[in-house]
matplotlib code that plots the C-alpha trace (Angstrom):
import matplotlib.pyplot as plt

x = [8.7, 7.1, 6.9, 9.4, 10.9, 13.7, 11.5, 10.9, 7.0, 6.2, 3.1, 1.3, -1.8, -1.8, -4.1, -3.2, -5.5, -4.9, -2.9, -3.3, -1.4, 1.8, 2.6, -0.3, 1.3, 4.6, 4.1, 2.1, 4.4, 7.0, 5.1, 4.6, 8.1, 9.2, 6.1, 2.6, 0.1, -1.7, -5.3, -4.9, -7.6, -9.1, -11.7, -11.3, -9.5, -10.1, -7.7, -4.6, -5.8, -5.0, -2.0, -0.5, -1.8, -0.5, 2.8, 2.8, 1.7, 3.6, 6.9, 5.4, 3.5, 0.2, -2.6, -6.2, -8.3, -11.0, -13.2, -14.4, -14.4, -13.0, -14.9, -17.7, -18.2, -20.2, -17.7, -14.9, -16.3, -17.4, -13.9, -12.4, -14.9, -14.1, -9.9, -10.5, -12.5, -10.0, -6.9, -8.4, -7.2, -5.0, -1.9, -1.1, -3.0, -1.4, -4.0, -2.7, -6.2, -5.7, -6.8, -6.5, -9.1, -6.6, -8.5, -7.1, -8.7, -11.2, -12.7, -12.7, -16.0, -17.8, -17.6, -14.0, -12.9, -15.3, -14.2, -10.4, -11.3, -14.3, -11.3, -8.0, -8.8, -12.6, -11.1, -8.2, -10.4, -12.7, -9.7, -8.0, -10.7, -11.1, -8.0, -7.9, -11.0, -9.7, -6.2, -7.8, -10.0, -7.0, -4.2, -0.7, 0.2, 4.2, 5.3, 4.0, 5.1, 5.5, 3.1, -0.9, -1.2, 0.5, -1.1, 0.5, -0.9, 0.5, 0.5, 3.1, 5.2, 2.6, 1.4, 4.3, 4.6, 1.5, 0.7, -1.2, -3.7, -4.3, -5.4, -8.0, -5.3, -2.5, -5.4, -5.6, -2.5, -2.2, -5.8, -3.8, -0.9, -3.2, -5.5, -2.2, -1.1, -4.2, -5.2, -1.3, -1.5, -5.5, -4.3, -0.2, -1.3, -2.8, 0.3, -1.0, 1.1, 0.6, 2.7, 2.8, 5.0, 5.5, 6.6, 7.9, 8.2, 7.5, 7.2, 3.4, 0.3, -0.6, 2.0, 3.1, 3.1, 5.6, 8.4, 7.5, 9.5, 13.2, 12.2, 9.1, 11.9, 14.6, 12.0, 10.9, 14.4, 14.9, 13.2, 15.0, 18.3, 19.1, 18.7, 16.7, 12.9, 12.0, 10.5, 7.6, 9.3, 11.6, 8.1, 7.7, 11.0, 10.5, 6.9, 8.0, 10.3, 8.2, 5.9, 8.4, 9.7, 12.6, 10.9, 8.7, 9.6, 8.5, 4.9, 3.1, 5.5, 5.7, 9.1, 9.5, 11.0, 11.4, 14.8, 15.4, 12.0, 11.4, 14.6, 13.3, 16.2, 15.2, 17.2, 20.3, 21.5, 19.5, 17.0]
y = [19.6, 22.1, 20.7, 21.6, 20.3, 18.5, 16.4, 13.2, 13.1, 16.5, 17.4, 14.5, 13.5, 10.5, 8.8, 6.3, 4.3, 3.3, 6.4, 7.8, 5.0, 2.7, 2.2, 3.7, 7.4, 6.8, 6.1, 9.4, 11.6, 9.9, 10.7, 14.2, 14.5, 13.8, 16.4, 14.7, 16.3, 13.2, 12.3, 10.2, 8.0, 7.0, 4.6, 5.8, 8.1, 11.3, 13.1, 10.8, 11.3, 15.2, 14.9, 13.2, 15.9, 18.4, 17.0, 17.0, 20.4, 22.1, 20.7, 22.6, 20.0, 19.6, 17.3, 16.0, 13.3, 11.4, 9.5, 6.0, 2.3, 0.6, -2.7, -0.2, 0.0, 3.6, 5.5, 4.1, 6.1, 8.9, 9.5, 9.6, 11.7, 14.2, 13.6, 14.4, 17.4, 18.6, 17.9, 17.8, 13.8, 11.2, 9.6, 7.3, 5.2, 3.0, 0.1, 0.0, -0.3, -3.7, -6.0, -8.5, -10.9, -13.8, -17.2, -21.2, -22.3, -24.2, -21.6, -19.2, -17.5, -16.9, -12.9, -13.0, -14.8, -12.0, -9.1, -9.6, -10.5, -7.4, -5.1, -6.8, -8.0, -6.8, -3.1, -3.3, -4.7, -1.5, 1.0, -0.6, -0.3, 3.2, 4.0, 2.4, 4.1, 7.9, 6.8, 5.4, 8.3, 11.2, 8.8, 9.7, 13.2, 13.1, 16.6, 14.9, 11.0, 8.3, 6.2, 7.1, 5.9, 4.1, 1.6, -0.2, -3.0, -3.3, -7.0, -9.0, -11.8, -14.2, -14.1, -16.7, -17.7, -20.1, -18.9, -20.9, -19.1, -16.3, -18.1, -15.3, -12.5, -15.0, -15.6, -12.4, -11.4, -14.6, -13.3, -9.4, -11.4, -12.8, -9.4, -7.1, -9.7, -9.9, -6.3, -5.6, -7.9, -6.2, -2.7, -2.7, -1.6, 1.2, 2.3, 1.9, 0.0, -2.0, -3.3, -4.3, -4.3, -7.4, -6.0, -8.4, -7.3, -3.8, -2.0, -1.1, -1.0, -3.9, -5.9, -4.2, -7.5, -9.4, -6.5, -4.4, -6.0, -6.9, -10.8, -10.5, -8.9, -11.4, -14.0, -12.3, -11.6, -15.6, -15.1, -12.2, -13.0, -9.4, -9.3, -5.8, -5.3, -3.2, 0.8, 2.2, 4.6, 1.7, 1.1, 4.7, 5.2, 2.1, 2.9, 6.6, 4.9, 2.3, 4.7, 7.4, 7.3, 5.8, 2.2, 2.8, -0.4, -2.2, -3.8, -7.0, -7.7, -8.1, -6.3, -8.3, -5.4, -8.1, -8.2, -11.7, -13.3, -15.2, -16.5, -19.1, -18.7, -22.0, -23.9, -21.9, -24.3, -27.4, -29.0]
z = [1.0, -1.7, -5.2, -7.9, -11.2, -9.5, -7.2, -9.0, -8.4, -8.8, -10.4, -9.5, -7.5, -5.1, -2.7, -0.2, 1.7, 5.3, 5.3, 8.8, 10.4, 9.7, 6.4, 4.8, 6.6, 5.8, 1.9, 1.8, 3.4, 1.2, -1.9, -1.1, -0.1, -3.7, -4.7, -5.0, -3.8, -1.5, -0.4, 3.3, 3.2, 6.9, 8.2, 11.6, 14.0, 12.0, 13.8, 13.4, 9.1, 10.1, 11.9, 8.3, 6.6, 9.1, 9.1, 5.1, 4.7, 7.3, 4.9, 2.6, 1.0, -0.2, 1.3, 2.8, 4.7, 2.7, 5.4, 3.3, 4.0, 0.9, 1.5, 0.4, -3.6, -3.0, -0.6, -2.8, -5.7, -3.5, -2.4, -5.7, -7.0, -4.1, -4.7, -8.7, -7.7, -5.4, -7.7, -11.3, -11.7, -9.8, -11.3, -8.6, -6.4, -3.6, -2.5, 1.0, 3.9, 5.6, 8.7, 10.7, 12.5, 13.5, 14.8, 14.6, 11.9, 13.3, 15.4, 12.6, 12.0, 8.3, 9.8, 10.2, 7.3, 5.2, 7.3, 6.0, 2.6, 2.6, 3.3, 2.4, -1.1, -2.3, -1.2, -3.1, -6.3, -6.1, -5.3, -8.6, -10.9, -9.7, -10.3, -13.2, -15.1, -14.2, -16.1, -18.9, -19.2, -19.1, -20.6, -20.7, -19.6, -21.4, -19.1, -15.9, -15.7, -18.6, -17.5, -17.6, -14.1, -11.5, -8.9, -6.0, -3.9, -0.7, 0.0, 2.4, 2.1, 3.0, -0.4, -1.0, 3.1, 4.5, 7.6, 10.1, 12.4, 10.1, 7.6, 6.1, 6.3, 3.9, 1.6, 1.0, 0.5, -2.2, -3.7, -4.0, -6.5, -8.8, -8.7, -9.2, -12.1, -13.6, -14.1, -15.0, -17.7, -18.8, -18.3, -19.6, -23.3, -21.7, -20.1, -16.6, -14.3, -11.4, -8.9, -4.9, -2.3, 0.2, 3.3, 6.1, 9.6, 9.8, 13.4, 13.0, 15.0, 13.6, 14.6, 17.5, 20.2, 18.0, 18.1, 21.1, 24.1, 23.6, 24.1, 21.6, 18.9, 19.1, 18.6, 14.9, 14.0, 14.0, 10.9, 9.7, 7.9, 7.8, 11.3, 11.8, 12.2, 9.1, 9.4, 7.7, 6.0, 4.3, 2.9, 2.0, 0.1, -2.1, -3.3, -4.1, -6.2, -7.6, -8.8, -10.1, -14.2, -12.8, -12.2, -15.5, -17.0, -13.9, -14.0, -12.5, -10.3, -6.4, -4.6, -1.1, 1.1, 4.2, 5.2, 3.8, 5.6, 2.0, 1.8, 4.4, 6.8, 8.5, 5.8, 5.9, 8.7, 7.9, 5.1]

ax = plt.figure().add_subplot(projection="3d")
ax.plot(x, y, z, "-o")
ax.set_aspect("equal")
plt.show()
């Protein structure tokens, strides 16, 4: 969708990490749907990085793959270095690359349990500060958004929900709430805002055994009050939100987009 005054991002620069798959792809074609022009970061699988940025140009929007592993501090700053070249600055960055390497407990390795927090948590860290050093060096740009910058962390609801033979992947998520919190207390005054997203279920790659089969998906929607699996692009609509003037009195909080998961729908019937 081309960019134009009515379109409630427009003017803006994004990047999205993780953004050739799942979530990751559906927030960036969201955000360039409502007219930000949007870096789709990749690890791998170059070519599923170009088919989001195919699909988002040929709308008429505007878009490119970045190649960089965010558990890496010198391709993090390599790839904004090449975004701010290509776009001038970035006003919104969605923290969004994660893994998992699930084990029992017990059997877990030191590699996997540094793996997920390599990627998961250290990646977010280094994709924040980024983010937050080119905002603080433009500052607030009144005719294009309110804020100086916006930043969303894409965590899950097992930030607040233990979860047992994952136990790398939920620490994590609960080591992203205190990092969003923390750096959206440090950086409000600076009108920089930061926020994350807990999705639930969501039919992605990553979780594709639990909703797949018809038997697998009645089984998670036990733990669905709402009683649907949830879509990427559910996740897409809310961050174009979250990041728009509209939510601009919205920092250092996490918005559950789960379908009721933390609700704990175990006690609606008993406790």
């Amino acid at each position: 969708m081309p960019a134009s005054s009515s379109l409630r991002l427009a003017g803006q620069h994004a990047l999205v990490t993780g953004a050739n798959s799942g979530i990751g792809a559906a927030v960036a074609k969201s955000l360039a749907a409502n007219g930000a022009s949007v870096v789709v970061n990749y690890v791998g699988h170059p070519e599923a990085a170009d088919a989001v940025v195919k699909e988002i140009t040929d709308a008429g929007g505007v878009a490119l793959a970045i190649q960089a592993d965010v558990s890496q501090e010198d391709q993090v700053q390599a790839m904004f270095r090449q975004a701010i070249a290509q776009f001038g600055t970035l006003h919104i960055v969605v923290a969004n690359a994660g893994i998992q390497v699930d084990a029992p407990f017990i059997d877990m390795t030191l590699a996997q349990w540094q793996k997920v927090l390599d990627v998961n948590l250290t990646g977010q860290f280094l994709c924040l500060r980024e983010a937050a050093r080119e905002f603080m060096r433009r500052g607030v740009q009144p005719d294009v958004s309110k804020a100086a910058g916006k930043i969303i962390c894409m965590s899950s609801v097992h930030e607040v929900i233990p979860w047992g033979g994952h136990v790398n992947y939920a620490t994590s998520k609960g080591g992203i709430m205190e990092l969003m919190k923390s750096v959206a207390q440090e950086l409000a005054p600076h009108k920089i805002r930061v926020n994350s997203i807990g999705p639930g279920a969501i039919k992605t790659p990553i979780n594709h055994d639990a909703w797949a089969t018809p038997e697998a998906e009645a089984k998670l929607l036990t733990l669905i009050p709402y009683n649907r699996v949830g879509e990427p692009e559910d996740i897409g609509q809310l961050a174009a939100w979250l990041v728009s003037d509209e939510a601009d009195y919205i920092t250092g909080q996490t918005i559950f987009m789960d379908g009721g998961m933390t609700l704990y729908p175990g006690f609606a019937t008993g406790g």
